[in-house]
C-alpha positions as CSV (number, residue, x, y, z in Angstrom):
1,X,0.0,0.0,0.0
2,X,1.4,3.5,-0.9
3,X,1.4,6.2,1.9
4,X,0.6,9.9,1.2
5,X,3.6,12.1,1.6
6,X,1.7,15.6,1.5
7,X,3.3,16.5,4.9
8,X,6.7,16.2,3.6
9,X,6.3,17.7,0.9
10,X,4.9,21.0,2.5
11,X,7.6,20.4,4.9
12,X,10.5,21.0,2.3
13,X,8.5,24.1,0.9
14,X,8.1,25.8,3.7
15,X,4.4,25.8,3.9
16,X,2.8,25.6,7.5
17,X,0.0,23.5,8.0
18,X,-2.1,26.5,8.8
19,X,-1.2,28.1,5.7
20,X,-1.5,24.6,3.5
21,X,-5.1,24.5,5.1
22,X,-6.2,28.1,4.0
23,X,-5.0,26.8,0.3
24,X,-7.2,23.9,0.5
25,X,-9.8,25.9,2.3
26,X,-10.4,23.7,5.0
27,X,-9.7,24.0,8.8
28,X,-6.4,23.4,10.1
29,X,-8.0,20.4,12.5
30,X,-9.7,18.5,9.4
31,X,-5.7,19.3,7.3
32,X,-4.1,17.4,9.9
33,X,-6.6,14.4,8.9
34,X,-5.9,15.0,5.3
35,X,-2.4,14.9,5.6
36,X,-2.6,11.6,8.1
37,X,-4.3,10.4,5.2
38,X,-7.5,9.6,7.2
39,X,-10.6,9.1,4.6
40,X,-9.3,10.8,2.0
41,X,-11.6,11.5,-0.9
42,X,-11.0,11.8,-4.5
43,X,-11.7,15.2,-4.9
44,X,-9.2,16.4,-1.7
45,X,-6.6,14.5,-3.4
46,X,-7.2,16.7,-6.7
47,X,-7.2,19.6,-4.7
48,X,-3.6,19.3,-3.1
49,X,-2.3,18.3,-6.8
50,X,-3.5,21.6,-7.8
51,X,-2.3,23.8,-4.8
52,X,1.1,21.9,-5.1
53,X,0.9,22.2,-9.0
54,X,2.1,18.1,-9.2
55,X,-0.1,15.1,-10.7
56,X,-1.9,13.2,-7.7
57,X,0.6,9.9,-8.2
58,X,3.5,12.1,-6.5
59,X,1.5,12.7,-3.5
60,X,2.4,9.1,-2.6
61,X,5.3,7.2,-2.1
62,X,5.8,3.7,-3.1
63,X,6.8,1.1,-0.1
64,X,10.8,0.8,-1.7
65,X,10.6,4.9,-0.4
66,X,9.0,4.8,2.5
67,X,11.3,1.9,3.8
68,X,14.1,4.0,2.7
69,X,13.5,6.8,4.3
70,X,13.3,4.9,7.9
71,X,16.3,3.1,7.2
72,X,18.2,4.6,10.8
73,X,21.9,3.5,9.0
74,X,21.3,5.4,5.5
75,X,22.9,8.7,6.1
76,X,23.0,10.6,2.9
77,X,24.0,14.6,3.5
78,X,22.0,16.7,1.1
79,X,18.8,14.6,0.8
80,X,15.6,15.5,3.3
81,X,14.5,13.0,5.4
82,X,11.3,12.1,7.5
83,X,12.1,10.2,10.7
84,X,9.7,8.6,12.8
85,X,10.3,9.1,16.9
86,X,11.4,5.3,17.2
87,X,14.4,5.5,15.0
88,X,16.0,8.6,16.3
89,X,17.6,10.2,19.6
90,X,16.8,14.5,19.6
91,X,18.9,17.5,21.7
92,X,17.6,21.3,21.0
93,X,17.7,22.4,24.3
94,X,21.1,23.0,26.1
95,X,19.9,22.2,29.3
96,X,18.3,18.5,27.8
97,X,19.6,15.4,28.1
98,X,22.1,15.5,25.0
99,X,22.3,19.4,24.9
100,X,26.1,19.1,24.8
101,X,25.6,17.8,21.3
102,X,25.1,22.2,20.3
103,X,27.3,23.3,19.3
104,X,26.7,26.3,21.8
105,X,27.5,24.1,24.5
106,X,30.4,24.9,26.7
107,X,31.2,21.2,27.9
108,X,33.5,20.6,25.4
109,X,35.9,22.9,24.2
110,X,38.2,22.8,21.2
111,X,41.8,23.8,20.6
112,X,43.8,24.2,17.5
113,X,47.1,24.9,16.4
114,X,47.3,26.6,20.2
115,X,44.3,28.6,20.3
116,X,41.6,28.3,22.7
117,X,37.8,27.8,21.5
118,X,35.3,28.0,24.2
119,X,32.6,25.9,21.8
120,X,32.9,24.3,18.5
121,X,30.7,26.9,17.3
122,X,33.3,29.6,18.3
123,X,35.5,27.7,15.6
124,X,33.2,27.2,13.2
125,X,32.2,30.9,13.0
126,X,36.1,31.5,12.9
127,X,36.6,29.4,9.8
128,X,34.2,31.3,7.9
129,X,36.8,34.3,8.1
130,X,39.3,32.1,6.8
131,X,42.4,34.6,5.4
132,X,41.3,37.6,8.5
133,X,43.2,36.1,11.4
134,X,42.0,39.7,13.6
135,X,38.5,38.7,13.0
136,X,39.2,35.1,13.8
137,X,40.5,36.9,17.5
138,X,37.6,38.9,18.0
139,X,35.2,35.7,17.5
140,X,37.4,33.9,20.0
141,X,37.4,36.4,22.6
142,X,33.6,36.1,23.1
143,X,31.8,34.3,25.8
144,X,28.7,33.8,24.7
145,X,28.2,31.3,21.4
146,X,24.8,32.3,20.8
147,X,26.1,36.0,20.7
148,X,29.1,35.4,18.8
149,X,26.4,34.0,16.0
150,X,24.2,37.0,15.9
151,X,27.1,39.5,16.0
152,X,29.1,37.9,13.1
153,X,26.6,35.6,11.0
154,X,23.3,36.8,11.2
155,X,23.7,40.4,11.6
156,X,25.2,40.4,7.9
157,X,27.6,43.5,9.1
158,X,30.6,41.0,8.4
159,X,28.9,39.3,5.7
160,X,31.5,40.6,2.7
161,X,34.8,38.8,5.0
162,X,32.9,35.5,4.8
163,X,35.2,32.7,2.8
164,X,33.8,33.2,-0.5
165,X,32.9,29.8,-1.0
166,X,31.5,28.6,2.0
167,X,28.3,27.8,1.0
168,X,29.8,26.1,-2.5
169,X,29.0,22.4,-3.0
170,X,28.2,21.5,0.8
171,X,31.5,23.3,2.0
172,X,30.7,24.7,5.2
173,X,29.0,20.7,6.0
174,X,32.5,19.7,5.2
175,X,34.5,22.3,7.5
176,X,32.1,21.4,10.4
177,X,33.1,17.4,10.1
178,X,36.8,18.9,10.5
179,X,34.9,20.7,13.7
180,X,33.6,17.9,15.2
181,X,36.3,15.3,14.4
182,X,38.3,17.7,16.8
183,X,35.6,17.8,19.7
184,X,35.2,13.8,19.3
185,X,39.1,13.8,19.6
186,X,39.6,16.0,22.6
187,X,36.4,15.1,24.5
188,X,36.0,12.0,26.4
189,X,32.9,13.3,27.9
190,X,31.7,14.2,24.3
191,X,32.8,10.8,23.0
192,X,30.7,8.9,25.9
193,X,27.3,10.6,25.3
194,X,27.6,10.1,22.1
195,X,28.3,6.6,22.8
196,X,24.8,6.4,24.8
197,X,22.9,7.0,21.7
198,X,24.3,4.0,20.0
199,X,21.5,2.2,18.1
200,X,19.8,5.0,16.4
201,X,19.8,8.3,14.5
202,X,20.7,11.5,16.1
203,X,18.4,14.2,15.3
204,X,18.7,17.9,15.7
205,X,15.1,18.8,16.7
206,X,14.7,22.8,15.6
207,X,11.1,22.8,15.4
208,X,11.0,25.5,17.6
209,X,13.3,28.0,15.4
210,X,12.2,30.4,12.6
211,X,11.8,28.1,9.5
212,X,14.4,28.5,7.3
213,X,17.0,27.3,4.9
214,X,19.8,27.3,7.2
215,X,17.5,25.5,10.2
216,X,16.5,22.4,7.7
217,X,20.2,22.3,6.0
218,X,21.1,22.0,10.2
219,X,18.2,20.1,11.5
220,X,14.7,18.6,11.4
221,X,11.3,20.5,12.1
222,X,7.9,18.9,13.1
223,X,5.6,21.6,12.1
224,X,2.5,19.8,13.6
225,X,4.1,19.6,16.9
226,X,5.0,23.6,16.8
227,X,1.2,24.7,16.3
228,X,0.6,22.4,19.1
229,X,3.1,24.2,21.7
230,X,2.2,27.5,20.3
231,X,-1.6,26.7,21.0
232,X,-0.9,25.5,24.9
233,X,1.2,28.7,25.4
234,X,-1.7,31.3,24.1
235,X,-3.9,29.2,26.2
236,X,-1.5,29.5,29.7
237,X,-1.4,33.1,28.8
238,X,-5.3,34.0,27.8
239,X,-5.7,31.9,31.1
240,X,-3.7,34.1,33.5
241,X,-5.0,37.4,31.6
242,X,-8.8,35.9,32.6
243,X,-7.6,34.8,36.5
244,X,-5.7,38.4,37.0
245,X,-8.9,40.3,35.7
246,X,-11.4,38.5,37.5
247,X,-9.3,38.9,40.7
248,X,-9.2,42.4,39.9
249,X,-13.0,42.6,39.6
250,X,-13.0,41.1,43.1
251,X,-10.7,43.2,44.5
252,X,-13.3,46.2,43.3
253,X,-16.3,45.0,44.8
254,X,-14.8,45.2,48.2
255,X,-16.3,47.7,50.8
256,X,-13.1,47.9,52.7
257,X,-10.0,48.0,51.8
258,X,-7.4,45.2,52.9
259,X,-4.7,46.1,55.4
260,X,-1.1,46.5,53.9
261,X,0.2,43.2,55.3
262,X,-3.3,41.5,54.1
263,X,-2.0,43.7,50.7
264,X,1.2,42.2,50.6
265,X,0.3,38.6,50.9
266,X,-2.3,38.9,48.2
267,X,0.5,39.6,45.6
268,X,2.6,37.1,46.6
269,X,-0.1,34.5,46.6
270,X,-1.0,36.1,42.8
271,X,3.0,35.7,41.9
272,X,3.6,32.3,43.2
273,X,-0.1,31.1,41.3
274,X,1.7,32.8,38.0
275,X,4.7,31.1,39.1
276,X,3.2,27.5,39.3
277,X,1.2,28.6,35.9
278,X,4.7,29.0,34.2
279,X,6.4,25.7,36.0
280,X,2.7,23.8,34.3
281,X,3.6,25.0,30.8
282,X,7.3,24.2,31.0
283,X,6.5,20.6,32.2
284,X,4.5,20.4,29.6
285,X,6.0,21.5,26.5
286,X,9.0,18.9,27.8
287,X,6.5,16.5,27.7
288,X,5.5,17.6,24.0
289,X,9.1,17.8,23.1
290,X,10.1,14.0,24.4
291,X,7.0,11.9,23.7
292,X,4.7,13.7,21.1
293,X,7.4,13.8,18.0
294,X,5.1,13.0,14.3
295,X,7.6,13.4,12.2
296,X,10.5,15.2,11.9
297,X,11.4,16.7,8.9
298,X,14.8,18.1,7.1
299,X,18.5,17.3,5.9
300,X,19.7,17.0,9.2
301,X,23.1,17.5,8.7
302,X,24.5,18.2,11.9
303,X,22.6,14.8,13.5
304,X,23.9,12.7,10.7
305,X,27.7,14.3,11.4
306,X,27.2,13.2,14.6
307,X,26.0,9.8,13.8
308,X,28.6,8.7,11.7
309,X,31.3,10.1,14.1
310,X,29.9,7.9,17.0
311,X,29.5,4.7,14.7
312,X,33.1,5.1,13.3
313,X,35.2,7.2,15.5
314,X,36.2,9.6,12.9
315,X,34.3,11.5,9.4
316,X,35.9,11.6,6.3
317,X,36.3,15.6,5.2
318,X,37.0,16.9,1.8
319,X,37.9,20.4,1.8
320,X,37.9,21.5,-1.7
321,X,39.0,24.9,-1.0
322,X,41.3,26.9,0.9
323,X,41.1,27.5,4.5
324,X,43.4,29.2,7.4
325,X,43.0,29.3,10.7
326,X,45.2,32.4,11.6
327,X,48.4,31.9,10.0
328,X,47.7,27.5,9.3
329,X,46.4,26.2,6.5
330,X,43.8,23.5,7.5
331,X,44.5,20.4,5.3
C-alpha cells in the first residue's frame, strides 16, 4: 500500500499547515486528517495536486521509499529526510539530556594549532573568516556562542569577510566534520554521550526556530508539533490574563480595603499562582518535546555528522578549497 507524503512535501516548501489549510480551504483540525491520510476522498486528493501544481501519483510514495526513508543507517547529507520518533535520539535544548551535542555548548571545548575555542561553534564561526586572522581573535574572545552568531553571521555586518565559498558544494557541512572530528578527539565526555545513543539516528530537533534554509540544512522540524506548543502557550497566557482580571474585579467589589500586610500577601499569593502557571507549561511543553514527535522533517546534517562520528570514531572531510585558521592552513 502506498502512503501519502503531502506532509513532507509541504515540509520541504516551507508551507505551514495553517497556511496549507487556507489553500485547501479547509480547517487546520480536518488538514491534519488529510495529511494523516484519514478518509481521503477523491476530490481532496485533486485539490492538493492543484495547490502543489504536481499530478496526484506524486503525492504518494511507493513502499521501496517509504522503507528507505526509515532506514536509521542510511545517512545521505544533502537529501531530506522524514524520521519517525522510534528510530531517532533528539537535543535542541542545552539544558536537555544530549544538549552538549550544540554546538553552543560549553562542555567541550576545542583547541587548535594553540588557540583556545570556548565551543565548537566559536571555531566554526572562525573558519568562515578564513584569510582575517584579527576577525578570527575577535570571535574567539567572546563568551557567549549564541552572541558570537548573531554579532558575526546573522547580523550580515561581516557578511562581505565570509570565505567566499563557504556555501559552495556543501562546503561549510564539510569544515564542520573537521569541527567535530576535533571535539570527538579532545572530548572524552563528548565521546561517551555520544556513545549512549548508539542504536539510532541522532536528530537535531529545531522545530521551535524560525523556518528557514539554514535550520532544515542543520536540522529537522515537526511543524504539527509547533502549532501544538504554540496553542498550549496562548492558552496558559489568555488563562492568566482571565484569572488576573477577575481577581481584579473582586478586588473592586470590596467595601473595605485590605490592610497593607493583608496587601502584601495577596501579591505574593498572585505571583507564586503565576509562578506555578509558568512551572505547568514548561513541564509540559517537555512533555511535547520527548514523547509527542510526528515526524521530523529536514537534511539533518549536523545529526547525521554526529552519527557517523559515533558509529566510526572519525568522518571523512574533503575540503575543496582553501582554508586558514590564523596563519595555518587546514589540510
Amino acid at each position: 500500500m502506498n502512503e501519502l507524503r503531502v506532509k513532507q512535501i509541504i515540509n520541504q516548501r516551507n508551507i505551514s499547515v495553517r497556511q496549507f489549510a487556507e489553500m485547501l480551504g479547509i480547517t487546520r483540525e480536518h488538514c491534519y486528517h488529510v495529511l494523516r491520510g484519514e478518509n481521503v476522498s477523491k476530490k481532496q486528493l485533486e485539490n492538493m495536486a492543484r495547490v502543489l501544481n504536481m499530478p496526484i501519483r506524486d503525492l504518494y510514495r511507493t513502499p521501496d521509499e517509504i522503507a528507505a526513508d526509515y532506514n536509521p543507517y542510511e545517512i545521505v547529507f544533502g537529501r531530506t529526510e522524514h524520521y519517525k520518533a522510534a528510530d531517532i535520539i533528539t537535543f535542541s535544548k542545552l539544558s536537555g539530556k544530549y544538549g552538549a551535542f550544540s554546538n553552543m555548548s560549553t562542555a567541550y571545548p576545542v583547541d587548535l594549532f594553540g588557540y583556545h575555542c570556548p565551543t565548537s561553534e566559536h571555531l566554526f564561526i572562525a573558519l568562515r573568516f578564513s584569510g582575517y586572522p584579527e576577525l578570527q581573535k575577535e570571535v574567539l574572545e567572546y563568551d557567549n556562542a549564541m552572541w558570537c552568531k548573531k554579532v558575526f553571521v546573522e547580523s550580515g555586518k561581516y557578511k562581505k569577510y565570509h570565505h567566499p565559498n563557504w556555501h559552495d558544494n556543501y562546503f561549510d557541512v564539510e569544515v564542520m566534520k573537521y569541527v567535530i572530528n576535533l571535539k570527538y578527539e579532545q572530548n572524552e565526555g563528548f565521546r561517551r554521550l555520544l556513545d549512549a545513543t548508539r542504536g539510532k539516528v541522532i536528530v537535531e530537533d529545531a522545530t521551535m526556530q524560525r523556518t528557514n534554509e539554514s535550520v532544515l540544512k542543520w536540522g529537522c522540524q515537526d511543524l504539527e508539533k509547533r502549532d501544538l506548543i504554540n496553542k498550549t502557550r496562548n492558552s496558559v497566557i489568555k488563562y492568566i490574563t482571565y484569572l488576573q482580571k477577575k481577581e481584579i474585579c473582586r478586588e473592586e467589589k470590596l467595601k473595605h480595603p485590605r490592610t497593607e500586610a493583608a496587601q502584601k500577601r495577596h501579591v505574593q499569593k498572585m505571583r507564586q499562582f503565576e509562578s506555578n502557571i509558568g512551572k505547568i507549561q514548561k513541564i509540559y511543553e517537555e512533555t511535547l518535546f520527548e514523547h509527542c514527535n510526528y515526524t521530523l522533517s529536514g537534511r539533518n546534517s549536523m545529526g547525521k555528522i554526529l552519527t557517523m562520528i559515533r558509529d566510526h570514531g572519525h568522518i571523512d572531510y574533503d575540503l575543496k578549497f582553501p582554508l586558514y585558521f590564523f596563519e595555518h592552513e587546514i589540510k
